[in-house]
N, C-alpha and C positions, 0 to 999 in steps of 0.2 A: 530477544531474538525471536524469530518468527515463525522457526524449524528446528526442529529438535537435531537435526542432522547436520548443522550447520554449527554444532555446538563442538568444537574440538574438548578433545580431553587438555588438562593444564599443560603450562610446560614446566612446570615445580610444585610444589605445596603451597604455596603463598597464592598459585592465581586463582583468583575464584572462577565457581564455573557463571554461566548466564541462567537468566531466568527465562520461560518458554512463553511468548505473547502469542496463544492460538487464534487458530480464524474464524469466521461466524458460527462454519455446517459443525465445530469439534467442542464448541464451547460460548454458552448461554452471553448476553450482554453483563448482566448483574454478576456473572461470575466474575470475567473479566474485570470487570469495574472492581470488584471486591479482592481481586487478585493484585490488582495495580498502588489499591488502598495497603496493600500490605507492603509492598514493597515499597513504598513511599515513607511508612512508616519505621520501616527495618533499617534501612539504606538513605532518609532524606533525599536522594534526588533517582533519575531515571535516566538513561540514556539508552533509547529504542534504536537497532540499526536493523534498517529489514532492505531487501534489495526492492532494486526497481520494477522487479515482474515478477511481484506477488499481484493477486487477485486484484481488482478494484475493491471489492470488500472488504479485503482484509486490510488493505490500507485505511478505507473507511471507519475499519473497527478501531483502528488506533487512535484518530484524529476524535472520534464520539467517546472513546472513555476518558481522553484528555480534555474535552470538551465538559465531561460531564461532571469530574471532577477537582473543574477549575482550576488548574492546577499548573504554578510557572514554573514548576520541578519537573517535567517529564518534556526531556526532546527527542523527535523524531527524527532520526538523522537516515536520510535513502542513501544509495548507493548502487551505482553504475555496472559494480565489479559483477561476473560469471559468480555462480554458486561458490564456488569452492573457495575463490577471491574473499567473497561476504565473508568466510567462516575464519579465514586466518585472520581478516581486520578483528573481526570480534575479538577473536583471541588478545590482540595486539592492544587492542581497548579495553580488557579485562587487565593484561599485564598491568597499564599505565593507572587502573583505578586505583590501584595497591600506592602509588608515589603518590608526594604533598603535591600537585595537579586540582585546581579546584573542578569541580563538574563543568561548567561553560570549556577550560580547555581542554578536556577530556572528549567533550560532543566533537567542539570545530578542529579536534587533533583528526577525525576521521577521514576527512576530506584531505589533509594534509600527506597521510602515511597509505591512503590507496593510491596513492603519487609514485609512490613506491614499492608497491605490489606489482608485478610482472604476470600478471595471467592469461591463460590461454589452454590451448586443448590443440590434444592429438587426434584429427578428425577421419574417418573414411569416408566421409560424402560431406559438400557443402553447398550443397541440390535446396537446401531448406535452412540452410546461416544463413541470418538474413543480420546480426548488430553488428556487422562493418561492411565498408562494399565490396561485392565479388562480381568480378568482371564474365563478361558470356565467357570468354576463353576457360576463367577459371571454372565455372559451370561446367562446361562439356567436357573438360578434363574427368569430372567426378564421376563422368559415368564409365571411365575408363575401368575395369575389374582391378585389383590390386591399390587402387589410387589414395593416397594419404597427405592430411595437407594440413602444416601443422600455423596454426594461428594464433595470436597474441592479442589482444582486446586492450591495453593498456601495461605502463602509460600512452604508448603511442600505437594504433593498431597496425596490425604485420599480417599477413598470409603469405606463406609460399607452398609450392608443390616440396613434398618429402621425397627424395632422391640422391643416387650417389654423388652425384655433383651439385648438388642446391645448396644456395647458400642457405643460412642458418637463420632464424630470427635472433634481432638484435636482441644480448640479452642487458641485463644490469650489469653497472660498471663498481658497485660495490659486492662486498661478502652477502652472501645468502644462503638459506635455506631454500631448498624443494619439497614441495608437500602434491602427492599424487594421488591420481583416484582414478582407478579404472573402472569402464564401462563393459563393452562389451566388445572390448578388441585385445588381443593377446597381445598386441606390439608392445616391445622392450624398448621403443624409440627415443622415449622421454629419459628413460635411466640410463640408455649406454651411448646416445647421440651426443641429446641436448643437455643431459646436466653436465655432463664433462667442459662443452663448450661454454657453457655457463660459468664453468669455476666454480658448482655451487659448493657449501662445506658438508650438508649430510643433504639424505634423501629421507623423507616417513611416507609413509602413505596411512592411507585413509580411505573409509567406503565412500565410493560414490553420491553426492548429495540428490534428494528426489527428483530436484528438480532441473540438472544440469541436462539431461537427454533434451528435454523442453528447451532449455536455452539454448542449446549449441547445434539445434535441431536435428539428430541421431544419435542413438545409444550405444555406436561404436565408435567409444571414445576414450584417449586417456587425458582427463583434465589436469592440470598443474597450477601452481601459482610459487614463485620464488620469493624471497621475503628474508625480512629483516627479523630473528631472531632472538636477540638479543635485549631484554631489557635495559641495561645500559644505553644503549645507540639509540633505543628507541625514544628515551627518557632526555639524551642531549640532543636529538633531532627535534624533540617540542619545545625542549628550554630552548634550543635558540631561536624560536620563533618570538618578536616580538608579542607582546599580550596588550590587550587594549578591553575598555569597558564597554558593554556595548551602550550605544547610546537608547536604545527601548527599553530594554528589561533591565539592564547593568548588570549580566551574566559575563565574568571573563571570558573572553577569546581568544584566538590568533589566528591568523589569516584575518580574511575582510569579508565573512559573513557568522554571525551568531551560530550559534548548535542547537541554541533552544530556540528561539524564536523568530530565524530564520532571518531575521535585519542585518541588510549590507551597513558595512563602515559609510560615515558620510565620505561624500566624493572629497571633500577638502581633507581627511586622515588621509584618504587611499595617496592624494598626491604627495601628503607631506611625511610621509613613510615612504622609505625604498622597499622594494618588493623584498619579499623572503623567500623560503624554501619554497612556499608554493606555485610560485614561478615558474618558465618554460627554462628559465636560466640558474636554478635550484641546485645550489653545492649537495656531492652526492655525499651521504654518512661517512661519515672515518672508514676507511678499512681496518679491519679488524685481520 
């Protein structure tokens, strides 16, 4: 992981916690290098999840220790998801390290189960969100004084104006958890609106990650992400993805892109497999 903030506490004794991959200004090259030799050694493989809007650098630092030593055990897997999004996959990929799961379906399960993460934030301005589009209306709305507007980034993006009669953002249509993190807005919106309507089964919260004010561009925020809790569901939602070998490296997979080395299926697998979970057409988990 890439932030130490993004490291949730376990959800039992069995899940391990994550290891911290710092950025250039916090920590030497040779450190790193030396830091990743070890973990390679303790653990035989790596799987790196850092989000999509860290630095250029410190993306760079990952790619140059893996580069530097040589190494077909260590994947880099990005991701899309808002801060706090990042921290529950983590979670949800430390869960599934603990099951018979080889490393390759462990990497390309990430991509799979943010399919499944519902994130989004309770926002009071979206003057400066700029990761989905916001219409001039919804613009000049924000400068209205009281105005709150609650948006969803995935799987499918949502904004709406927060009001007594607004509709709701779509939520998931399976059992979940809610994990919060307040910024710097007292609103109870998130716990007595939307998890109700959600149906979620509990609520935790959690401190705000560094870097969510950045993303979701203002500090008066309550961030959330709803989610599959559950190691069990989590564990039959990847068993039932088909597994295939990749054809470069021969790292197990599922879906139709590697975890480690980033190679799509050839186009003739993709055809002669029907699509899976990771589909727009994707059977949602058991309810529970």
């Amino acid at each position: 992981m890439t932030s130490a903030d993004l490291v949730l506490p376990p959800t039992d004794q069995q899940t391990p916690t994550a290891a911290l991959l710092q950025a250039p200004d916090a920590q030497a090259l040779d450190m790193a290098i030396g830091d990743m030799h070890v973990l390679l050694e303790q653990h035989g493989y790596v799987v790196a999840v850092y989000p999509s809007a860290i630095s250029p650098a410190h993306e760079r630092r990952l790619y140059s220790v893996r580069s530097v030593l040589e190494s077909d055990r260590i994947a880099l897997v990005k991701t899309d998801l808002p801060p706090l999004g990042v921290a529950v996959l983590v979670r949800q990929l430390r869960q599934l390290s603990i099951c018979d799961f080889s490393p390759g379906v462990v990497a390309s399960a990430a991509r799979l189960l943010a399919h499944y993460i519902h994130a989004g934030a309770l926002l009071h301005s979206v003057t400066k969100f700029d990761r989905i589009p916001v219409d001039l209306r919804t613009h000049a709305k924000s400068w209205v004084p009281g105005s709150q507007f609650a948006v969803v980034t995935g799987p499918e993006p949502q904004l709406v104006k927060v009001g007594p009669k607004a509709e709701l953002p779509t939520g998931p249509e399976f059992a979940t958890h809610l994990m919060t993190a307040k910024g710097q807005s007292q609103s109870e919106w998130v716990k007595e609106t939307l998890a109700p309507a959600w149906k979620v089964q509990s609520i935790h919260e959690s401190a705000l990650p560094s870097d969510s004010s950045a993303w979701w561009g203002t500090g008066k925020l309550v961030e959330f992400a709803a989610y599959l809790p559950d190691i069990s569901v989590l564990y039959q939602l990847v068993s039932s993805v088909r597994r295939e070998n990749c054809h470069w490296c021969r790292m197990e997979l599922i879906g139709d892109r590697c975890g480690f080395c980033s190679s799509p299926l050839p186009a003739a697998e993709n055809r002669r497999h029907p699509a899976g979970v990771l589909s727009q057409g994707a059977l949602a988990p058991p309810q529970s």
